[in-house]
C-alpha positions in Angstrom: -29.8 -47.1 -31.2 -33.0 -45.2 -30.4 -35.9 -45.6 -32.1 -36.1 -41.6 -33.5 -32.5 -40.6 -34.1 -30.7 -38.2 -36.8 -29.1 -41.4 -38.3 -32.5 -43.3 -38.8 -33.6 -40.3 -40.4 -30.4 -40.7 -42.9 -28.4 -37.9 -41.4 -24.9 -39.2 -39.9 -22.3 -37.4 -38.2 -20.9 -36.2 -41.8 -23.8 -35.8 -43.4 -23.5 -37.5 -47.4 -19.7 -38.5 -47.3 -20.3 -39.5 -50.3 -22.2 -36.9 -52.0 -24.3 -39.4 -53.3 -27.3 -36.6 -53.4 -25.6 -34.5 -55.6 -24.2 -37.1 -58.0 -25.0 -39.8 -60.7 -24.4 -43.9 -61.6 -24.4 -42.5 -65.3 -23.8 -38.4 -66.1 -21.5 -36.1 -64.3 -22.6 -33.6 -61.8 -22.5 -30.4 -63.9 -25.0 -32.8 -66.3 -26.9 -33.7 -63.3 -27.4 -30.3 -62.1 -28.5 -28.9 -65.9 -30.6 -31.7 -65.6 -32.4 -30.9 -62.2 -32.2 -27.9 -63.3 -34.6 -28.1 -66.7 -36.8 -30.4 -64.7 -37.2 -27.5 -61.8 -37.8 -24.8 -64.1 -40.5 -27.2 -66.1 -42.5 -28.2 -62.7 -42.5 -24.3 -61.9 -43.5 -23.4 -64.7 -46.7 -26.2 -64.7 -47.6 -25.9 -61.4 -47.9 -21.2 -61.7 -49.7 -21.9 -65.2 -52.4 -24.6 -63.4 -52.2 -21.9 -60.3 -52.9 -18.6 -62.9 -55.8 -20.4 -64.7 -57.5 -22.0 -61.3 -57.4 -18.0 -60.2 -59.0 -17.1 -63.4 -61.7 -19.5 -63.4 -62.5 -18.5 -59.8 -61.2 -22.1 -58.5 -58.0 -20.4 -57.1 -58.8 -20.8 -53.3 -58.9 -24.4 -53.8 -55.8 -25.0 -55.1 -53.8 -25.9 -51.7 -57.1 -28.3 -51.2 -55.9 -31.2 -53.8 -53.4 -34.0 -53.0 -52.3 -33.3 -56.5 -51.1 -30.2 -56.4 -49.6 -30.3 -52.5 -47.5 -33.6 -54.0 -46.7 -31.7 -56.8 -44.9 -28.5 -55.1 -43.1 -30.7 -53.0 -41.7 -32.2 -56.2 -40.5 -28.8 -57.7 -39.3 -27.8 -54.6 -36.9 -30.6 -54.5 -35.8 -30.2 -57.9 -35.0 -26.6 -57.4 -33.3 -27.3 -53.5 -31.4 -30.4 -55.7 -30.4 -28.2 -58.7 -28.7 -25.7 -56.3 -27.4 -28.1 -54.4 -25.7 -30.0 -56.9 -24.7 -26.9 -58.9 -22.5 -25.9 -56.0 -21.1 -29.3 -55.8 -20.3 -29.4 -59.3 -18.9 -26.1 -59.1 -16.9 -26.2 -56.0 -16.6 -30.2 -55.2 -18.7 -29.4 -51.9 -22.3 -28.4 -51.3 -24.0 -26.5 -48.9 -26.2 -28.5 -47.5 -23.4 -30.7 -45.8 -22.8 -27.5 -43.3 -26.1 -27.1 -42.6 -27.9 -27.7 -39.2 -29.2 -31.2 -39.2 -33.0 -30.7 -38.9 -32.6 -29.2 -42.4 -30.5 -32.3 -43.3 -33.2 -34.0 -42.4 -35.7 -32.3 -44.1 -33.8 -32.5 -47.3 -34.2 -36.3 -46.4 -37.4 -36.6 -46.1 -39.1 -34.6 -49.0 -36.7 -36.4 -51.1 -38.4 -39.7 -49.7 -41.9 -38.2 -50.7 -40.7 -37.3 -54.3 -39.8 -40.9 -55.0 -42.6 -42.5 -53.6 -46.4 -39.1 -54.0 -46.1 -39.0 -57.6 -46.7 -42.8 -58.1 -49.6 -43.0 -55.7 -51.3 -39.4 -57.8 -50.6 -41.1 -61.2 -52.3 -44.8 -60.0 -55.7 -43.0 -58.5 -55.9 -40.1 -61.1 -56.2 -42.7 -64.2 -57.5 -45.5 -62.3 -60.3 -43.4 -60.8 -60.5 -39.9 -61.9 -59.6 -39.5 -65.1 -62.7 -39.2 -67.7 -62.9 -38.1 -71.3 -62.4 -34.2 -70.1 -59.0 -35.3 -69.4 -58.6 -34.8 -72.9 -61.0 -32.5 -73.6 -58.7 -29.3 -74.8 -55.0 -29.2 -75.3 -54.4 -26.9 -71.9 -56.7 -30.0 -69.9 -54.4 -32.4 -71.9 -51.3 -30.6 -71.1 -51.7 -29.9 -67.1 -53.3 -33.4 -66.9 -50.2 -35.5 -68.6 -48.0 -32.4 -67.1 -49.0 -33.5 -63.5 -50.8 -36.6 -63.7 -48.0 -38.5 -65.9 -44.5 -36.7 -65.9 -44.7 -36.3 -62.4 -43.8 -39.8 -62.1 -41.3 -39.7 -65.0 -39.5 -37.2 -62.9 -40.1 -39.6 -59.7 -38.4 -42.3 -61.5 -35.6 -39.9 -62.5 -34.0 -39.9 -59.5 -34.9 -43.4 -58.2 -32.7 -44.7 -61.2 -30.2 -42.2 -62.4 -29.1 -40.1 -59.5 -26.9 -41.9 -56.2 -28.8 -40.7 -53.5 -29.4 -43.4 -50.8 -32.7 -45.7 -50.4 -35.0 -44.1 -48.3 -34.6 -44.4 -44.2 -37.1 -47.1 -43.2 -38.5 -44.1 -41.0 -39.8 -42.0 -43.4 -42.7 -44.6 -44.3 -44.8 -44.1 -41.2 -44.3 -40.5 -41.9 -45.5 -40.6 -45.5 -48.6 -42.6 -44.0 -49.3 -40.0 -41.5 -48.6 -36.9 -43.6 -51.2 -39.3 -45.7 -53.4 -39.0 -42.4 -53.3 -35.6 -42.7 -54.0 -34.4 -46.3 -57.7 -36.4 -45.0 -58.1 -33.6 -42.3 -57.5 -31.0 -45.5 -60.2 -32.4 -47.3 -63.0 -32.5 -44.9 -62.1 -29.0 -44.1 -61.7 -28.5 -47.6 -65.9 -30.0 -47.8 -66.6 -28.2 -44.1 -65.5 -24.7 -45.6 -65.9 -24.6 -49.5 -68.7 -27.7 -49.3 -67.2 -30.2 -52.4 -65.0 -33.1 -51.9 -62.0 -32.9 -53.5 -61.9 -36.4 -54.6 -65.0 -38.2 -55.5 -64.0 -41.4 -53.9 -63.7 -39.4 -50.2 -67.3 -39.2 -50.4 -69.1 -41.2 -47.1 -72.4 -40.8 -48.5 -71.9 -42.0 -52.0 -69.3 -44.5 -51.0 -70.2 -45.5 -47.9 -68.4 -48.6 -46.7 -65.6 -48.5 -49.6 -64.3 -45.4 -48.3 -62.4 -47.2 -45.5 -61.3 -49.6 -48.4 -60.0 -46.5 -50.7 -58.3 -44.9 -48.0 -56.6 -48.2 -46.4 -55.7 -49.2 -49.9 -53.8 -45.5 -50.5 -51.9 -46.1 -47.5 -51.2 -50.0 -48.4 -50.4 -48.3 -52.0 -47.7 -46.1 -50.3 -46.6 -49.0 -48.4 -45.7 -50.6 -51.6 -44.7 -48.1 -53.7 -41.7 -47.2 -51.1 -40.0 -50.6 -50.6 -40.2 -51.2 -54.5 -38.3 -48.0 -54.3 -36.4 -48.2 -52.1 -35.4 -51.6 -53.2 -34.9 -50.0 -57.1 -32.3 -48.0 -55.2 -30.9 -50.2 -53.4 -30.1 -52.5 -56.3 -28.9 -49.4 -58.3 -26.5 -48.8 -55.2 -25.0 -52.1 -55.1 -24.6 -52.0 -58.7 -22.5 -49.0 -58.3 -20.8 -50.1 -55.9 -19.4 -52.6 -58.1 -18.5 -50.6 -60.7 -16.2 -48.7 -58.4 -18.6 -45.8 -58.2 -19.2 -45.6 -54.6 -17.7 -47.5 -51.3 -19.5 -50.3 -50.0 -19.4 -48.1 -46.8 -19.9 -44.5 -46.1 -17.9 -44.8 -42.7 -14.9 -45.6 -45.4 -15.9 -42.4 -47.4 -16.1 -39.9 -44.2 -12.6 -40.8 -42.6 -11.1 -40.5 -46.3 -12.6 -37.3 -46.2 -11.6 -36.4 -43.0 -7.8 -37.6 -43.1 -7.6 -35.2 -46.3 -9.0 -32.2 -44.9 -6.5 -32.8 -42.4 -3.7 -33.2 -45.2 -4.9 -30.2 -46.5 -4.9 -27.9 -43.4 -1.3 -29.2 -42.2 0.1 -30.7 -44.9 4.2 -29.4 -45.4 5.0 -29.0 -48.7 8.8 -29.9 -50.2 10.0 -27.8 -52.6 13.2 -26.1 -53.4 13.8 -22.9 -51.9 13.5 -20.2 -54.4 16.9 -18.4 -54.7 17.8 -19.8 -51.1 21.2 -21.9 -52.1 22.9 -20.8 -49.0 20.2 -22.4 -46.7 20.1 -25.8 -48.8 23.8 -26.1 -48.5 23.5 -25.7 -44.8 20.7 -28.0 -44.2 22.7 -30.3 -46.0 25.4 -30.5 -44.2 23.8 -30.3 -41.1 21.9 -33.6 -42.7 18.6 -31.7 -42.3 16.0 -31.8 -45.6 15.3 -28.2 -46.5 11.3 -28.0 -46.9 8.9 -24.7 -46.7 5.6 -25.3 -45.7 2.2 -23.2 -47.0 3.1 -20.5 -44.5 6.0 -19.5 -46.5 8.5 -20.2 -43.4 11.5 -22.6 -44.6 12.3 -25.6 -42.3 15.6 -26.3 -41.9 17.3 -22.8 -42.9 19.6 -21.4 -40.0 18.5 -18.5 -37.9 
């Protein structure tokens, strides 16, 4: 197998055969979906109210400068692509993201990935190193803080533990580190064109040699935070498994799915034929079963 290929990037041939993105070890998917759904509309609704009062304290241009706030968007935005998703599957037992071109599979994929592992690593180094006592100072402060410092990672752990989507392809980590790699070019630039450092501790001349420490921790940090993920997952996987949940293998899943859509496209359906004695007496005699199939024509009735 190559070493960058759609399946190591959790996209197969049938892409989820067993809509295990859309679905739950413990509520149905209509619950699911209202729940993505409230948690979507609550992130939103956090992340335009921090937006509105950084543009009316003048502090708007530096919004898209903070890890924070990037890590943040992606979390809403996969709550809202989720909820849709998972709507539609509840709805119509199939969702649309299964039809779609496989770049945006793997998209889907990835910020998933981020959304289970970001908000851990912005809750560790807000109140391990940034937080002081104007965390708390007013109730809006202690709102946006807990909003997006706190229940980011309640809605991280959310879908590590109650939803079935897969562990996380083993590729997405040195992606996370570089995207990592790059949110360092935003703050420079950030300091270069706006001159403040986002985060205190990206400072070279206050923290001279222990900013290769912070930033090699961060990345160890991520490191961390995704296997015990991804392990959390898999364990919740097995255990699902078990309980009759899922198959132990999605191959299983895809040709069950594939052998019924096959069904369903040519399957012949016996029935009696409505008002059609004649033609049943016939076929009868002639020792052939009457059937009509979905096309209405009767099999069996003489021309």
């Amino acid at each position: 197998m190559a070493l960058l290929s759609w399946h190591r990037l959790g996209v197969q041939s049938t892409f989820d055969p067993q809509y295990k993105f859309v679905s739950s070890p413990v509520v149905s998917p209509a619950v699911l979906a209202g729940i993505r759904l409230v948690l979507a509309l609550y992130a939103l609704c956090t992340i335009t109210t921090v937006l509105g009062f950084d543009i009316a304290e003048g502090d708007g241009k530096s919004f898209l400068s903070y890890f924070t706030e990037l890590s943040y968007i992606g979390l809403t935005s996969y709550y809202w692509a989720a909820a849709v998703q998972t709507l539609f599957y509840a709805r119509y037992g199939r969702y649309l993201l299964r039809r779609w071109p496989r770049p945006l599979q793997a998209l889907h994929v990835l910020l998933q990935s981020t959304i289970t592992t970001f908000p851990f690593i912005v809750t560790v180094v807000y109140w391990a190193l940034l937080s002081s006592p104007a965390t708390f100072a007013t109730r809006l402060t202690s709102w946006q803080n807990i909003s997006i410092h706190a229940m980011n990672s309640a809605f991280a752990l959310f879908e590590v533990l109650l939803s079935n989507s897969p562990p996380a392809p083993w590729l997405t980590l040195p992606i996370h580190i570089v995207l990592l790699g790059g949110y360092l070019g935003v703050a420079y630039i950030t300091h270069a064109t706006q001159g403040f450092y986002t985060y205190s501790f990206l400072n070279p001349h206050k923290e001279h040699g222990f900013l290769a420490a912070y930033i090699v921790g961060i990345a160890v940090g991520e490191a961390v935070v995704f296997v015990l993920a991804r392990t959390v997952a898999l364990l919740r996987q097995r255990l699902a498994i078990r309980r009759g949940i899922l198959l132990a293998h999605d191959s299983d899943a895809g040709n069950k799915e594939r052998t019924g859509e096959a069904i369903d496209e040519w399957e012949e359906v016996e029935r009696p034929v409505p008002g059609g004695g004649g033609a049943t007496a016939r076929a009868k005699e002639e020792g052939e079963p009457v059937r009509i199939i979905d096309s209405g024509v009767t099999v069996g009735e003489a021309v």
